[in-house]
Every structure is written in structure tokens, then in C-alpha cells.
C-alpha positions as CSV (number, residue, x, y, z in Angstrom):
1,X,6.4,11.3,15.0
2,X,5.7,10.3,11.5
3,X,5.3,6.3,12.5
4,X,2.6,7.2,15.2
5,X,0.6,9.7,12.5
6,X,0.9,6.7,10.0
7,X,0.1,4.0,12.5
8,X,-3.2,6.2,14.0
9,X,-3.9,6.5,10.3
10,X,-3.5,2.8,9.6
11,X,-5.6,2.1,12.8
12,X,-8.3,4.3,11.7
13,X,-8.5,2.6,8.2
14,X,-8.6,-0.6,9.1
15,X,-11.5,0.7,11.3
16,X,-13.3,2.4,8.2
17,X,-12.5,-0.5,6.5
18,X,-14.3,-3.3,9.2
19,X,-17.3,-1.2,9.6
20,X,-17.9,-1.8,5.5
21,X,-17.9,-5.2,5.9
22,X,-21.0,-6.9,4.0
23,X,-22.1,-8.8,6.9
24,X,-24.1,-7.5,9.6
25,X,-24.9,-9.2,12.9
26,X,-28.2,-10.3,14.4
27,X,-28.8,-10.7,18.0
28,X,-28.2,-14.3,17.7
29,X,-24.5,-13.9,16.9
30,X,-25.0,-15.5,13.6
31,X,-24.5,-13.4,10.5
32,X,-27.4,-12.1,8.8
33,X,-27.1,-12.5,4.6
34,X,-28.1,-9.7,2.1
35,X,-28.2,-10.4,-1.6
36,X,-26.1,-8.3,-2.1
37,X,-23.6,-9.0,0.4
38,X,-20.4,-10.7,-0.8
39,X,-20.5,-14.5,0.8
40,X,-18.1,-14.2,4.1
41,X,-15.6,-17.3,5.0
42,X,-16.8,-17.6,8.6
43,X,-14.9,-19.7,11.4
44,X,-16.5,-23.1,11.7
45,X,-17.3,-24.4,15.5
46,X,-14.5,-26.7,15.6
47,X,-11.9,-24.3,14.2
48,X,-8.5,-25.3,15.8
49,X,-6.7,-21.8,15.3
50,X,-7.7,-17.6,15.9
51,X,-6.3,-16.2,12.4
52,X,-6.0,-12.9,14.0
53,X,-4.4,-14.1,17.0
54,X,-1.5,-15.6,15.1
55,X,-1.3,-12.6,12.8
56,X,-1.1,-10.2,15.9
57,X,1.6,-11.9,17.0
58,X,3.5,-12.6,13.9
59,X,3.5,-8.4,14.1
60,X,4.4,-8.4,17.6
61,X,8.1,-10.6,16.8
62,X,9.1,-7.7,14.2
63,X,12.1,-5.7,14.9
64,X,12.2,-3.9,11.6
65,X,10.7,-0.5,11.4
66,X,6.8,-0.4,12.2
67,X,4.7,-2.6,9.5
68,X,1.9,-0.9,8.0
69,X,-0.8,-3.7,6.9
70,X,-4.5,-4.0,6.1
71,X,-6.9,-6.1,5.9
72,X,-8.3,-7.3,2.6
73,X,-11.6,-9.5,2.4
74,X,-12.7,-9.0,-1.1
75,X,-12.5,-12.2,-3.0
76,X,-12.0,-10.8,-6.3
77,X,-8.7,-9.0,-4.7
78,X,-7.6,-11.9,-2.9
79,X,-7.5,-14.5,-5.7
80,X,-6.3,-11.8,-8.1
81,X,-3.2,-12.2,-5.8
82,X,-4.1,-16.0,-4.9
83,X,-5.5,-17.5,-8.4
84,X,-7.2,-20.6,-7.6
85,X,-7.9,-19.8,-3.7
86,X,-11.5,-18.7,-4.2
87,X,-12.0,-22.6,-5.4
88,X,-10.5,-24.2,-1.9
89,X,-12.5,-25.0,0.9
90,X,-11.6,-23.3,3.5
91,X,-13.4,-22.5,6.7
92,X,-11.8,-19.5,7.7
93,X,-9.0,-16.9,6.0
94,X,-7.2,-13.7,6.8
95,X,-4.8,-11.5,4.1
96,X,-3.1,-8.4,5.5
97,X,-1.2,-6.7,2.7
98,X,1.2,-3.4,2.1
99,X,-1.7,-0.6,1.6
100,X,0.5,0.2,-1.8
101,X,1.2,-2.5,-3.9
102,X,4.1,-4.0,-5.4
103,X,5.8,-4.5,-2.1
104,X,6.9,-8.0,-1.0
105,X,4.4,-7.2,2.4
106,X,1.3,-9.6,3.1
107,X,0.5,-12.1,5.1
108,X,-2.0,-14.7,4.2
109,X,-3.6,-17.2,6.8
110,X,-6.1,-19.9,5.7
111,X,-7.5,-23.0,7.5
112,X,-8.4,-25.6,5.2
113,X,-11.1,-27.8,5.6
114,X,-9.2,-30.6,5.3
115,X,-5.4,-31.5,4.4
116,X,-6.4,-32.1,0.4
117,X,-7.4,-28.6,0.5
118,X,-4.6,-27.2,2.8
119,X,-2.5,-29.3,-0.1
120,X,-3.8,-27.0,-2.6
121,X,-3.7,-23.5,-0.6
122,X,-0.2,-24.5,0.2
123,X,0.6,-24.5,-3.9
124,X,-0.8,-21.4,-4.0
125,X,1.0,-19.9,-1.9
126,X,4.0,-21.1,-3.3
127,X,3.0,-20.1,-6.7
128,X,2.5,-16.4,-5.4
129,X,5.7,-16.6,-4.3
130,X,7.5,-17.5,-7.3
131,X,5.8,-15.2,-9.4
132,X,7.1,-12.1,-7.1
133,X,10.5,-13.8,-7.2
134,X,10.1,-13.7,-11.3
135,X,9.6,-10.0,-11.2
136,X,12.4,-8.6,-13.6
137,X,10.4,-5.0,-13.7
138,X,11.6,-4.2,-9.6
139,X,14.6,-6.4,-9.3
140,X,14.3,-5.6,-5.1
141,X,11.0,-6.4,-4.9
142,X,11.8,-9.6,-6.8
143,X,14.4,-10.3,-4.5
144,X,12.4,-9.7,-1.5
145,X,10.3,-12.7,-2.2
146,X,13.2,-15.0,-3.0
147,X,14.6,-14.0,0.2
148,X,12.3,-13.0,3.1
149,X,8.9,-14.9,1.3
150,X,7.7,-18.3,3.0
151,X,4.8,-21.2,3.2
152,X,4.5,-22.6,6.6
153,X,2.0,-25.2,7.6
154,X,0.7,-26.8,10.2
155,X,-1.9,-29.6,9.8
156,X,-4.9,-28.0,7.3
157,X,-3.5,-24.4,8.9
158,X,-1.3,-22.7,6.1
159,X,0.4,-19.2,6.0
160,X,2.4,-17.6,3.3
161,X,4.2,-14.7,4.8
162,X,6.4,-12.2,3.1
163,X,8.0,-9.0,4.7
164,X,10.6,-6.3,3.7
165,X,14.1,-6.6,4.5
166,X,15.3,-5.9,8.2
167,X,12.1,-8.1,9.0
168,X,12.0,-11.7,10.4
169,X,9.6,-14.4,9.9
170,X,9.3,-16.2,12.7
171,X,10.5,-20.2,12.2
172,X,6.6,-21.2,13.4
173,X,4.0,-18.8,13.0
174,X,1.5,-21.2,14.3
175,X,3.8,-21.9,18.0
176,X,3.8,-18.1,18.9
């Protein structure tokens, strides 16, 4: 009973939470920009890859007890997390993460715009990684990220993933 109130809750933030987004749509389907909208990563045209897709299914291979994740699209939080991601070029990103921190829980998808920059979002992620593997204040979280914490890549697609224990990451997020 208490997983279905916390997953209708969860649904219903991450509801709230897309109808805040800074971006709103013309008839055209192309974004309409505000000043004082935060600039959006949007897909490009020849995107090879549906973030969401992959994340939904990523969820959907978990046999652990019901993740709770939400979305996070403010770039000051995600390279607060990520330092140095806000300077790749990427043409599209999603971050789901633990609604409280200090959990090893989030799951970061970016599609580089080309493999020099999927070089360096790959670094990144491994650089978050390590520094929630250092963590001598919450010895389980630290050991969380040494043990169920991963980069995977495929061509300018890269995904760090991280879940608590009892979860699996699947061996190639990007062949679901």
C-alpha cells in the first residue's frame, strides 16, 4: 500500500514538475524562447537514441523494491552533481535522481554531439562516481557507488547509472 501512495505521489510530481518547464510550445512544434527561460538541450533531427525510452526501460529490468526517481533539468543542479557537463556539447540529456539526496540513485543519459565530447561526458561521469565512492561521511552510500555505480557507452551515447543495493544495472543500457 505504501509503494502505490509513494509511486502516485512520485507520478504526480514529476507531473508538477514537467508542467514548470521553461519552454513552452508553439503550434509549429518548435519551442518558443522567453528571456527568462533557462536554455533547453533539445533533441537534434538526427538524434540516434529516445533518452526516455532507454531510461523507461532501464526501470522496467529492476527487481529491487520500486525506484522512486525524478527528473532534474536545471543546469545549475545538474553540473553541481556533473561539474564540467554544462561545457559539453550535447544535443540531448536526461538525469533522474533519488528525490532526497545523498543516495547512490540517478541515472544520467547524454548524447554527445560528437565522440570528443562523449569522451569528456564519459570523464565526468566517472569523476562523479569516484567522488561518491570517496565518501568517508556515509560509508554505505560510499560503498554503493564502488559497487552498483557504472559508465556505459555506446558511440557519442553515454550513461552513468547508479542504484541501491538489491538493484541491477543492466550489462547494455543502450540494447534494451
Amino acid at each position: 500500500m505504501k509503494k502505490r501512495i509513494f509511486s502516485t505521489i512520485a507520478v504526480i510530481l514529476s507531473i508538477m514538475l514537467a508542467g514548470c518547464g521553461g519552454n513552452t510550445s508553439s503550434g509549429t512544434g518548435q519551442p518558443t524562447s522567453s528571456a527568462a527561460a533557462e536554455p533547453a538541450i533539445e533533441t537534434a533531427a538526427d538524434s540516434t537514441a529516445d533518452l526516455q525510452a532507454i531510461y523507461d526501460k532501464i526501470m522496467a529490468t529492476q527487481n529491487g523494491d520500486e525506484l522512486v526517481m525524478l527528473p532534474e533539468t536545471s543546469p545549475e543542479i545538474i553540473d553541481s552533481y556533473y561539474a564540467g557537463l554544462s561545457d559539453v556539447v550535447l544535443t540531448q540529456q536526461l538525469y533522474f535522481a533519488a528525490p532526497i539526496t545523498g543516495f547512490a540513485c540517478e541515472v544520467m543519459l547524454v548524447e554527445a554531439e560528437d565522440s570528443e565530447n562523449a569522451d569528456k561526458a564519459e570523464e565526468i561521469f566517472r569523476a562523479r562516481i569516484e567522488l561518491g565512492a570517496s565518501d568517508d561521511f556515509y560509508p554505505e552510500t560510499a560503498a554503493a557507488w564502488q559497487n552498483n555505480a557504472q559508465v556505459q557507452r555506446s558511440g557519442n551515447l553515454v550513461c552513468m547509472i547508479a542504484l541501491p543495493e538489491g538493484n541491477d544495472i543492466p550489462d547494455d543500457v543502450f540494447a534494451l
